[in-house]
Steps between C-alpha positions, in 0.01 A plus 500: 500500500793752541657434161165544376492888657857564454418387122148708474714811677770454193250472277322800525873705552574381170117603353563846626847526396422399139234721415679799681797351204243454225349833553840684511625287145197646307587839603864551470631170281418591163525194385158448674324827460674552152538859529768672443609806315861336394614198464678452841838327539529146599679617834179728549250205484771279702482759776160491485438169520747465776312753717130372427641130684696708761196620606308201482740347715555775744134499571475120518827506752280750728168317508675179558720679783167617612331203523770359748675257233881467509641675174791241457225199487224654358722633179716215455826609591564195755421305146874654361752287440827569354679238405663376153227221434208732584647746219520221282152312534352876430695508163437176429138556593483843280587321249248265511251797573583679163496198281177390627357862448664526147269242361199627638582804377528338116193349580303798572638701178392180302172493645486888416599443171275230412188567685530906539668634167336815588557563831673809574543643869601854467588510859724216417662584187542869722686354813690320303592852308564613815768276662726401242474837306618626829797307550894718384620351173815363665468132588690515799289785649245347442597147617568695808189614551316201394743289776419831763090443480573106460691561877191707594208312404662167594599587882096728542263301376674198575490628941166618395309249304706165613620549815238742637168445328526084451634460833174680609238309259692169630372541838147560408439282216641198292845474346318516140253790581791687613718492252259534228364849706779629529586456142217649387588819771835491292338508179264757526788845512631315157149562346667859379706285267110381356343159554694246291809641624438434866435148478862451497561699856180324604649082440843703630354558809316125512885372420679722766198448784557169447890470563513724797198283609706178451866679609377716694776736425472851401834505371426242232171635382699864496812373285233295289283815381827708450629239239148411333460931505844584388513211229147611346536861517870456332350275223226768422717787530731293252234462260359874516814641398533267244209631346 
């Protein structure tokens, strides 16, 4: 009965926090909103991003903290390990996220292709615009900055989604409820990218819920999404220049 409260009490931090973070994102992230007099830089919109989840987890930190919950626990830090075969099983484990996620991807264009030849999602086709077009023309500044947000989103949403948020669900409800909720919690601030493009964050989150459920280790679920991030967003990058 006391995992159940502690679980309800995390539960509703995190409701509170998100929407506070969802409400912020379609105000200030244009990649949301899509408004914007200029075409800002990809540091702008990195910035951004960085201080919509700093603020998401700032609040969550002081509703948890006021609910009476110890911070170390409750955000996964006691779940840190730093050792050589931790590092490892993440790469090894990003690796395997990312190539699972690249045919599903395929999979989804073909369906598209096949099925939709008309669809066109101008908020898509306009994000899209957005990032890449944003990015400096050298390859190495903008490997940096694709490796600097990898860094970013891997170590946030990882403490916040993982760690925090399925910890949570896991004391109120089953193993497969859990980890399905919270993917769906992860997938809905990747709707900005449009629908068929946040499927893939969406069986992400299914993939990573499910190894910090079974390693329960935040540091392999953290070097995991860096590598399946950094490799996809490299690829793509790759591509768009190409063209």
């Amino acid at each position: 009965m006391e995992d159940s409260w502690l679980g309800l009490h995390g539960f509703f931090a995190f409701l509170i926090a998100y929407v506070i973070f969802l409400l912020l994102a379609y105000k200030i992230d244009p990649r949301f909103s899509r408004k914007y007099k200029k075409l800002p830089s990809f540091y702008q919109l990195m910035w951004i991003s960085t201080l919509e989840t700093t603020v998401l987890l700032l609040v969550l930190i002081v509703l948890t903290f006021l609910f009476g919950q110890n911070l170390i626990t409750a955000f996964g830090l006691d779940s840190i390990f730093l050792s050589g075969e931790q590092f490892l099983l993440g790469f090894a484990a990003g690796i395997l996220f990312f190539l699972v996620c690249l045919p599903i991807d395929m999979l989804i264009s073909l369906f598209r292709s096949k099925f939709l030849p008309n669809y066109k999602s101008e908020r898509e086709e306009e994000v899209k615009k957005l990032v890449f077009a944003s990015l400096p023309k050298s390859m190495r500044k903008s490997f940096g900055l694709l490796l600097a947000t990898s860094i970013k989103a891997a170590i946030f949403e990882e403490i916040i989604f993982r760690a925090y948020l399925l910890s949570v669900l896991l004391l109120i409800t089953s193993p497969v409820v859990a980890i399905i909720v919270q993917a769906l919690f992860f997938f809905l601030p990747h709707l900005y990218q449009g629908v068929f493009n946040a499927i893939s964050p969406f069986i992400g989150g299914l993939i990573l819920g499910l190894i910090f459920y079974l390693t329960g280790s935040l540091t392999i679920v953290i070097i995991s999404h860096f590598t399946g991030d950094l490799t996809g967003l490299s690829i793509q990058t790759l591509m768009g220049k190409k063209k």
